[in-house]
Each structure stands twice: as structure tokens, then as C-alpha cells.
C-alpha positions in Angstrom: 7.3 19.0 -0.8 3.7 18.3 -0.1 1.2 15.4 0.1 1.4 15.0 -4.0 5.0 14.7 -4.2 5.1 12.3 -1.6 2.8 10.0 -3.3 4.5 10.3 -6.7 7.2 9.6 -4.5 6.0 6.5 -2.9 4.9 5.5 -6.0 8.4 5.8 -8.0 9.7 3.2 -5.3 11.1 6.0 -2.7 11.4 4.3 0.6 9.7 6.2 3.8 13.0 7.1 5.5 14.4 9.3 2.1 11.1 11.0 1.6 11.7 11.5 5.4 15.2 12.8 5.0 13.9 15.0 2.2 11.4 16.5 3.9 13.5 17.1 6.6 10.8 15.7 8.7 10.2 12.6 11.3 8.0 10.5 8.8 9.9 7.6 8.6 9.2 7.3 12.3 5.6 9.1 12.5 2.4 6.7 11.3 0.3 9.7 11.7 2.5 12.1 9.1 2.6 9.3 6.9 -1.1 9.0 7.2 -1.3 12.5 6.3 1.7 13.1 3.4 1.0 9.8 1.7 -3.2 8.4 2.1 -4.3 5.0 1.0 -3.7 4.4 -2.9 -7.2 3.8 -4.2 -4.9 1.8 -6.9 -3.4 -0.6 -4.7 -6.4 -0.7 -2.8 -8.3 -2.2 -6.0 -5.4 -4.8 -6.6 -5.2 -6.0 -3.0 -9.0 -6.6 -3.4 -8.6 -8.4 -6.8 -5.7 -10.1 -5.2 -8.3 -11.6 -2.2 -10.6 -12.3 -4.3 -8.4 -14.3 -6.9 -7.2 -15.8 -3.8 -10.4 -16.8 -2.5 -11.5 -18.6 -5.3 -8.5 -20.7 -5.4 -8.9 -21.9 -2.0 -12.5 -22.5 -2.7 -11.8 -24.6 -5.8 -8.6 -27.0 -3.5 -10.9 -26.7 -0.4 -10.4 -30.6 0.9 -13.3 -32.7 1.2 -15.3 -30.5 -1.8 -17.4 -32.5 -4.2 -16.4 -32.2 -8.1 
């Protein structure tokens, strides 16, 4: 299997130890293979920034002390 599959994999919910047990491989344990079979998601990348910034406005808005 190679770097695609595992992030189709990832993706479809697989946890790191089965894609490791497929693979016959040490990835649940290694940060560096999992670096290398499964890069950063440019997808969840975006949403975790949409996330902080959704997130930042809404403390903004209930900051204490803030004049309406």
C-alpha cells in the first residue's frame, strides 16, 4: 500500500494501528512513517483554520468588559 492508500485510508476512518497492521509496518508506533505515508490534509487544515477563526470571533464578541 503506499502513501495514497493510506490517506484514503485515514480518511475512510481507518485508525493508525490497522493501517499499521496492514502494512505490516511499525506506523502506529513511528511519528516519522506516519509523517511520510499519511502528510497533513490541506482539507482539514482549512477547517481547523475556519474553526479558529469562528472561534475567535466568538470570544471577541463575549470578551468581558467590551463595550456594545
Amino acid at each position: 500500500m503506499r502513501r495514497s492508500g493510506t490517506v484514503e485510508a485515514t480518511a475512510g476512518g481507518a485508525s493508525a494501528q490497522a493501517i499499521s497492521t496492514k502494512m505490516a509496518n511499525t506506523l502506529a508506533a513511528s511519528t516519522r512513517l506516519q509523517q511520510t505515508y499519511n502528510p497533513v490534509n490541506i482539507a482539514t487544515v482549512r477547517d481547523v483554520d475556519a474553526n479558529r477563526r469562528e472561534g475567535r470571533a466568538k470570544l471577541r464578541k463575549n470578551k468581558p468588559g467590551r463595550k456594545m
